[in-house]
N, C-alpha and C positions, 0 to 999 in steps of 0.2 A: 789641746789635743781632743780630737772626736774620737768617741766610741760608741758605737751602735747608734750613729747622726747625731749624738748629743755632745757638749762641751762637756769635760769634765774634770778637767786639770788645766791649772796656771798654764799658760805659753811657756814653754822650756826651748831656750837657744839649742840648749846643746846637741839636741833631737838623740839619738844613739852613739856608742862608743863602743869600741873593741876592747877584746883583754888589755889591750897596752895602751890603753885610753885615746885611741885615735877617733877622729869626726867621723861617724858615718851617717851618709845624705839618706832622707825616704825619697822614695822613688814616687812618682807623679800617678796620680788613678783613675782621671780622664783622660783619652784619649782616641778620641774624636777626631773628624777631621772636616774639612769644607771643600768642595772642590768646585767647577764652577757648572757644573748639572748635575751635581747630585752625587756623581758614579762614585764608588768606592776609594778610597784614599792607595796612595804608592803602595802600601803593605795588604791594601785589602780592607782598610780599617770602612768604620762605618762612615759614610759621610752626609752631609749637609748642601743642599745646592748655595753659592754663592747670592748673594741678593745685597743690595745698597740698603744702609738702614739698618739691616737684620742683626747684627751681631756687635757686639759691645765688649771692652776691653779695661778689664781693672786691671790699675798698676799702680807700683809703689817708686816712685823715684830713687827711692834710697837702693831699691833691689836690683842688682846687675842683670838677673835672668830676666825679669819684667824689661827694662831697657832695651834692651837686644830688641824685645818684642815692639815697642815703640818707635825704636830707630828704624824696624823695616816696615812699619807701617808709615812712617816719613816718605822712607825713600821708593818705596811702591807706588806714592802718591794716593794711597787709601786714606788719608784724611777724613775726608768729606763720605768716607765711604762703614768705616767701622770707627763706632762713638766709645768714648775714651770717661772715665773715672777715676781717681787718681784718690788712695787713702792716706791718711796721717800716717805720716814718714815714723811719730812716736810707737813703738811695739810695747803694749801693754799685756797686763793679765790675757786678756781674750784675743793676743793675736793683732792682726789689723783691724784697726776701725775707722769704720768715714766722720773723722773729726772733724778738729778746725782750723789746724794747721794754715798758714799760710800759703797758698800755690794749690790744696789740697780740693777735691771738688764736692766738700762737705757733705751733706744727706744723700743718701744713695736712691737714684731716681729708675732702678729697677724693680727692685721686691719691698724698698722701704727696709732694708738689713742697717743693724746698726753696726755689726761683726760683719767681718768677710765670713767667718765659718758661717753664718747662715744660708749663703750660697750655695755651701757645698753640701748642708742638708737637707735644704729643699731638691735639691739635684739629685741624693742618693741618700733617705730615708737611714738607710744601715751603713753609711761610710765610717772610714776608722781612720785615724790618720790627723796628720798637718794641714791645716787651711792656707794653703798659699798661695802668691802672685807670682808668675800673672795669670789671669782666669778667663778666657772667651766664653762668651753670654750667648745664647741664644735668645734675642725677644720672641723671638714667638712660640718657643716650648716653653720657655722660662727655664732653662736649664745649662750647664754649665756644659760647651761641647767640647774643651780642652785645657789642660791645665801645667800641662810641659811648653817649658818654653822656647823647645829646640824644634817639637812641632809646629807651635803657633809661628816660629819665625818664618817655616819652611812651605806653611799652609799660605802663609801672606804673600810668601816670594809665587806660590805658583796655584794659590788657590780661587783666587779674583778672578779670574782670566781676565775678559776687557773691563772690567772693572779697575783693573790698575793700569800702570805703566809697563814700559817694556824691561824695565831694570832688572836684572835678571844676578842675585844674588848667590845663584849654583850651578852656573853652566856646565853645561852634558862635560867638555872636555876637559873642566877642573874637577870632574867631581870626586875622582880618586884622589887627587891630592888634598882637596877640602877637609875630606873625611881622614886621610894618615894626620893632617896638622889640627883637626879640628883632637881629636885624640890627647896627640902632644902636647895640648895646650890645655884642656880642659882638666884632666886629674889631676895635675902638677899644679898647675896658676891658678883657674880658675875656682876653682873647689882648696885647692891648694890653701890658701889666704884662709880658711873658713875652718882649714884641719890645722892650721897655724894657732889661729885664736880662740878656737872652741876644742884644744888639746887638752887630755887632761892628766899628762904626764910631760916630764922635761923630753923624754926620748921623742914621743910623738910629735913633740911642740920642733924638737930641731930637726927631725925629718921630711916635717911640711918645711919650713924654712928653705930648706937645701934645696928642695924640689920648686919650690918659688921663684929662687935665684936663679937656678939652671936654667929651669924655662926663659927668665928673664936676656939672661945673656941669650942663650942662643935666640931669641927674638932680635935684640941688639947685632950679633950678627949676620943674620936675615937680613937686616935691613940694612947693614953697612957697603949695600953692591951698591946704593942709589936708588931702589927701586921705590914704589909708591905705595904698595902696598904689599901683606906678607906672601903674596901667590905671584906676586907682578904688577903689572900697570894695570888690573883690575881688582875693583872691590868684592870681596864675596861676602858671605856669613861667616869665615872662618875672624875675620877683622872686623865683624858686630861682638862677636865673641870673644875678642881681645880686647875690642874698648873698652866693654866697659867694666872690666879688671881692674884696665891702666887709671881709668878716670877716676875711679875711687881710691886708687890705693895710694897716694899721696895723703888725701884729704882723709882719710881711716883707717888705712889697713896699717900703715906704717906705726902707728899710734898706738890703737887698740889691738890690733892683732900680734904688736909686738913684730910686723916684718918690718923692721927695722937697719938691716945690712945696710940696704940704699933706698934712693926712693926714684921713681919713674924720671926725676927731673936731673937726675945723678948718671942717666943712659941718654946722650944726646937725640943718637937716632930713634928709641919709643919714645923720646919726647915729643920729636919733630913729627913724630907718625900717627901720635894721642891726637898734637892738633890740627895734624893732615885732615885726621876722621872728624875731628871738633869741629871744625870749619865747611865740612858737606852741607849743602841744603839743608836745614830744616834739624839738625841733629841737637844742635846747640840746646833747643827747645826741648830737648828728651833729657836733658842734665838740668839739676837744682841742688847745687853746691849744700845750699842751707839745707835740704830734706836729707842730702847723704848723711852729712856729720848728725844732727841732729836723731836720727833714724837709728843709727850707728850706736851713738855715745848713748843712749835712753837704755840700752840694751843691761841689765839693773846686775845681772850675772857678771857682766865684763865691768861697768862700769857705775859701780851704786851710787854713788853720788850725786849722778845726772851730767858731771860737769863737761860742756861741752867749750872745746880748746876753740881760740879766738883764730890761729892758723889752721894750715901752712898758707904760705903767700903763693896763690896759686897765676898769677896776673901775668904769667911767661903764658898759659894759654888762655891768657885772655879771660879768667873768672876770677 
């Protein structure tokens, strides 16, 4: 935890709880944007002109908000365009660090940070809060221009201009529907799984549950017309946003978070639709099976022991 830009408490899972000991998330405190001259972002926000090179991308494989961020800088075809870091899946005392992890991109080749918190106090001297991923870098202020991962997803889909592709991940005439399922899906499912396992009463632990499941099926029947994805025959961010729930939640949630009912591979059709989205260009490479569990199971609150499980048999999609 930062206070007043400094480290000063062990890394704590469980961030805040309610009277009835339910998860409550902190909210993100960059927010920044990039657009592709500079001009002010959708809301007005401050922005950044686009440029190749300039802008860099920590991320934790194990973390589903970071992935989303990854999977659209895939499918945007921003590769070659914003440079990528990737810290040790294990969550210590100080949070993430650029270890040494296997897959991981060891010594951090921006500020020389050993912590990700150190990013965020060079960025803001007096920040208070959570050091999390995923983090867009500024090289050239040296500073962190965003830290929400619903931003950065939505900065990528339309912040590039011809720097990317034409893939267009929130079309004008889904955008109302995006946002009523993006809603649907995130306080129940998404966050759901995290108020399941970081519960700290039975009441709390079986009303995430409930809310995980329900989400679950009604995805399940969403997807039982045949369609390809949750909106239709096109991909948006609402189905960046579902992956990578579903991808995890076999290989951890099931397990450690105790959502345990069923598991993604127990719903034909999100099964068939996990590896719809697995099988896209370039996505496969934003999953690392070994950083989720491992990243996961280290977490010393949920699981002191360290022991990390040899399953589940994930080889129906192919990992």
């Amino acid at each position: 935890m930062l206070v007043d830009g400094k480290w000063s408490n062990s890394w704590d899972p469980f961030q805040k709880s309610d009277a009835k000991g339910r998860f409550v998330r902190q909210t993100s405190t960059f927010r920044d944007w990039i657009t592709p001259d500079g001009a002010p972002g959708p809301e007005g926000q401050r922005a950044f002109p686009a440029e190749a090179g300039r802008y860099h991308l920590y991320v934790a494989y194990i973390c589903p908000w970071a992935s989303r961020t990854l999977m659209a800088r895939q499918l945007k075809g921003l590769s070659d365009v914003i440079s990528v870091s990737v810290v040790d899946p294990r969550l210590g005392d100080n949070g993430w660090e650029f270890g040494d992890f296997p897959g991981s991109s060891g010594a951090d080749d921006q500020i020389g940070a050993r912590f990700l918190h150190q990013l965020y106090s060079i960025s803001d001297p007096a920040v208070n809060g959570r050091a999390t991923v995923p983090v867009l870098w500024d090289k050239a202020r040296k500073t962190i221009v965003n830290n929400e991962s619903a931003d950065i997803l939505r900065i990528m889909n339309s912040g590039f201009g011809d720097l990317a592709n034409d893939v267009d991940l929130r079309p004008e005439d889904l955008v109302d529907q995006i946002d009523v399922l993006n809603d649907a899906i995130y306080e129940p499912f998404n966050n759901g799984v995290y108020k399941a396992g970081f519960a700290k009463s039975q009441e709390a632990h079986n009303e995430a549950v409930t809310t995980v499941f329900d989400t679950m099926d009604a995805m399940e029947t969403r997807l039982s017309d045949g369609r390809d994805f949750l909106l239709g025959d096109r991909l948006t961010e609402t189905d960046l946003r579902a992956f990578v729930t579903l991808i995890r939640f076999d290989a951890a949630y099931v397990g450690l978070f105790k959502t345990n009912r069923k598991r993604v591979e127990d719903y034909p059709f999100l099964q068939a639709y996990t590896k719809r989205v697995l099988d896209l260009p370039g996505i496969r490479s934003t999953v690392k099976i070994d950083h989720i569990k491992a990243g996961y199971y280290s977490i010393a609150a949920l699981n002191p022991n360290g022991i990390v499980p040899n399953g589940p048999d994930l080889s129906a999609l192919g990992l």
